[in-house]
C-alpha positions in Angstrom: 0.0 0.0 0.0 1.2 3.6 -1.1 2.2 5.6 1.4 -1.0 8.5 1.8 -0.6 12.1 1.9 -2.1 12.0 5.4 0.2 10.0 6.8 3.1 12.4 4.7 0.9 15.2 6.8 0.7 13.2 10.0 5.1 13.0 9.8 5.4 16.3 9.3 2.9 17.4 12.1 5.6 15.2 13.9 8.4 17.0 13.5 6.9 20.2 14.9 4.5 18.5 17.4 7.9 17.3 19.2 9.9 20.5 18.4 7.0 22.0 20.6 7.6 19.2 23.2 11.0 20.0 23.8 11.8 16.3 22.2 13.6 17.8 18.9 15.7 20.7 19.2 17.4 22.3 15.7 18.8 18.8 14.7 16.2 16.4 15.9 14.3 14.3 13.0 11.4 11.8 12.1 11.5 9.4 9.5 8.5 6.8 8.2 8.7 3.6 6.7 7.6 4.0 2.7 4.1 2.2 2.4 4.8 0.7 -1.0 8.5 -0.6 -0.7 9.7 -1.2 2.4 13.4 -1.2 2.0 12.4 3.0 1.4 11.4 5.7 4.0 10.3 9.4 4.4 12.4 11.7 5.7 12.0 16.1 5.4 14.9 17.6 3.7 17.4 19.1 6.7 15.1 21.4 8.2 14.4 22.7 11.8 11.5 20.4 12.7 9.5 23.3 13.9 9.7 24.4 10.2 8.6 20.9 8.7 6.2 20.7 6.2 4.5 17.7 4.4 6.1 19.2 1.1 9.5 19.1 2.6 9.5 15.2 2.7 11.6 12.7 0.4 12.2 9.4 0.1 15.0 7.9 1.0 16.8 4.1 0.0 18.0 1.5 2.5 21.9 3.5 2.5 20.1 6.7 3.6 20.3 8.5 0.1 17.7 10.9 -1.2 15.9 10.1 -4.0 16.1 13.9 -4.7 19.3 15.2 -5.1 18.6 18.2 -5.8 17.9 18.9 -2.0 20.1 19.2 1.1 19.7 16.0 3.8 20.2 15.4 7.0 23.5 14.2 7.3 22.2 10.9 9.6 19.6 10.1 7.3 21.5 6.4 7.2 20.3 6.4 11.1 17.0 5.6 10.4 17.8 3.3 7.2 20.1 0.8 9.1 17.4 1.0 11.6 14.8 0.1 9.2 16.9 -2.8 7.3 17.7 -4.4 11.2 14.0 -4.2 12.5 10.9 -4.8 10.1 8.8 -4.2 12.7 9.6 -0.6 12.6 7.2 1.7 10.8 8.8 5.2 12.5 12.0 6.1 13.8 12.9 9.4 15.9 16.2 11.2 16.6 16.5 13.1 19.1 18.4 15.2 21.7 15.6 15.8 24.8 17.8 17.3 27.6 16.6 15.4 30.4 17.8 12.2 28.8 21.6 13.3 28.5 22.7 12.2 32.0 21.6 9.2 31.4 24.2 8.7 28.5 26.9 9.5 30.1 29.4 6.9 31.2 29.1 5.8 34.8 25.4 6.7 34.9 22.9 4.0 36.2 20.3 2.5 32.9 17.5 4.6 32.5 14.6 2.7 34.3 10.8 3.8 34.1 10.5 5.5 37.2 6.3 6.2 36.5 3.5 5.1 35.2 3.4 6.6 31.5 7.6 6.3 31.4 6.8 2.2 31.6 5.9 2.5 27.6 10.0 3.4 27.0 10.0 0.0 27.7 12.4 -1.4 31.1 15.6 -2.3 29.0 17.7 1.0 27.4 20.5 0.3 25.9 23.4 3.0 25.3 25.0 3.2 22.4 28.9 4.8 22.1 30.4 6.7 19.3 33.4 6.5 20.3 34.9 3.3 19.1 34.5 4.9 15.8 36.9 7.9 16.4 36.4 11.1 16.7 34.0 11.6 13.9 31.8 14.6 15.2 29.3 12.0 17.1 27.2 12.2 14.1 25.4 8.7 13.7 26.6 9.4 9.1 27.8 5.9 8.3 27.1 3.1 7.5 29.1 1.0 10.0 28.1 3.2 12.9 24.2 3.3 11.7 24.8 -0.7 12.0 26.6 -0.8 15.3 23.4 1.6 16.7 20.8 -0.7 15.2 22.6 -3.9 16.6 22.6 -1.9 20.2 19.1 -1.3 20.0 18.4 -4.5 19.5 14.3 -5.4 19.6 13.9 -2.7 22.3 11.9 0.9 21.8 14.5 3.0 22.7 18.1 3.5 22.8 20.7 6.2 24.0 23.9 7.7 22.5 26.6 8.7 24.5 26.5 12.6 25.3 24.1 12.6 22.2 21.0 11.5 22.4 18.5 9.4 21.6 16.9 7.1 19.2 13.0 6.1 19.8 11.0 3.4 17.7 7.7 2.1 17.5 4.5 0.9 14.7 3.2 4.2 13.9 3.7 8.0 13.9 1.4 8.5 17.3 3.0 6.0 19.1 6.6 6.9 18.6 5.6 10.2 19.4 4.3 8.9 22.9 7.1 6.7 23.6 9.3 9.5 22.8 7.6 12.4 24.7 7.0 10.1 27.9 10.3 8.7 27.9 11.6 12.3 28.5 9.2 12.8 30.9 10.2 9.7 32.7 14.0 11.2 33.0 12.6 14.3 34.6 11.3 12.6 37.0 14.1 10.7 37.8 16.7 14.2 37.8 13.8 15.7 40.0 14.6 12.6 42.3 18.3 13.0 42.5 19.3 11.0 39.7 21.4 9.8 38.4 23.3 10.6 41.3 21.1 8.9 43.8 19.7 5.8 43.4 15.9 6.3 42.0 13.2 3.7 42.6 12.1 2.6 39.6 8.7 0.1 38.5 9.3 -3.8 38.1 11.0 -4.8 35.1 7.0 -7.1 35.4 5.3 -3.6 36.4 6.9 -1.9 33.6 6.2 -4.8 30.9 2.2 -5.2 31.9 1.8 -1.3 32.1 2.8 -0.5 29.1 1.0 -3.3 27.3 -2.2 -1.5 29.3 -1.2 1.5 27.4 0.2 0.9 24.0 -3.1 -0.2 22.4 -4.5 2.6 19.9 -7.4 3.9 21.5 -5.1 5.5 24.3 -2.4 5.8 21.4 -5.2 7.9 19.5 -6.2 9.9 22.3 -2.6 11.3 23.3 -1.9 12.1 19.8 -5.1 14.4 19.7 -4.5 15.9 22.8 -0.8 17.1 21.8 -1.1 17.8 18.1 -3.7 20.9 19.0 -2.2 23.9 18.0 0.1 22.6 15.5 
């Protein structure tokens, strides 16, 4: 099935929808399977999200390459190809660089744990992913090998970290990648506002976290965030 232009609409709403959330900053992006070919994905042209529009998106191949090149692309655009080629369960994958999560990439700090009841959908197991091996290459996840070595860290799991980076957030559809990725930033500021990661924060059952989340990763409640938080934009 083609990919519609509501959904091309929906993915740009995205973009700005998490710019507004404080999930995105200038770099931050949202990419979405291709309906018709899988092994392709949608991605804006490299754009603020804020400034996103449905006629700023292009597709892009399983190496991360425009099919336009007559436009300028984010330079991790291979990010979200690798991750599509490792996990065919994907439909949407987000980048971003949410504050609150950055302490929790940096080495030493204690996993990420969901800490409250919406943070349980981040899922209880989030990996961090490190750069560094690959030298000192700007950070940028803009290869091949390192889009690889992210999407073997992530693993089947929703989310993953980058060291002193970011983040990387996955799920089945726009509206519930969005979720994930709003309330698994929300979860961290909880956990600062407890003394994290400097003190040990009490966090749900690995069980607690697994059984609340499947409570509220169904689309009705999926549906019902993503009206409440696209308003306005």
């Amino acid at each position: 099935m083609a990919t519609e232009p509501q959904e091309l609409e929906m993915l740009a709403q995205a973009n700005r929808l998490l710019a507004r959330e404080g999930i995105v900053d200038d770099f931050g992006h949202v990419a979405l399977r291709d309906g018709s070919d899988p092994s392709r994905f949608w991605l804006s042209r490299a754009l603020p999200p804020n400034a996103v529009t449905a006629a700023d998106l292009r597709r892009y191949d399983a190496e991360g390459r425009c099919e336009d090149a007559t436009v300028h692309s984010y330079s991790e655009a291979v990010l979200h190809a690798r991750i599509f080629a490792a996990r065919p369960d994907v439909m949407v994958c987000i980048h971003h660089h949410a504050r609150p999560l950055l302490p929790f990439t940096m080495p030493g700090a204690p996993p990420l744990r969901p800490v409250f009841h919406t943070g349980a959908i981040m899922g209880w197991d989030v990996p961090v992913w490190d750069s560094a091996p690959f030298g000192a290459s700007g950070m940028l996840v803009d290869t091949l090998a390192k889009a690889d070595s992210l999407a073997e860290a992530l693993g089947g799991n929703r989310a993953a970290l980058l060291r002193a980076h970011g983040a990387v957030v996955v799920g089945s559809g726009i509206a519930e990648a969005v979720m994930i990725a709003i309330y698994m930033a929300e979860n961290a500021a909880v956990a600062l506002s407890c003394g994290a990661p400097h003190l040990p924060v009490p966090s749900l059952s690995r069980e607690e976290a697994a059984e609340t989340a499947r409570r509220l990763l169904n689309p009705p409640t999926i549906a019902r965030v993503w009206a409440g938080r696209q308003r306005g934009v």
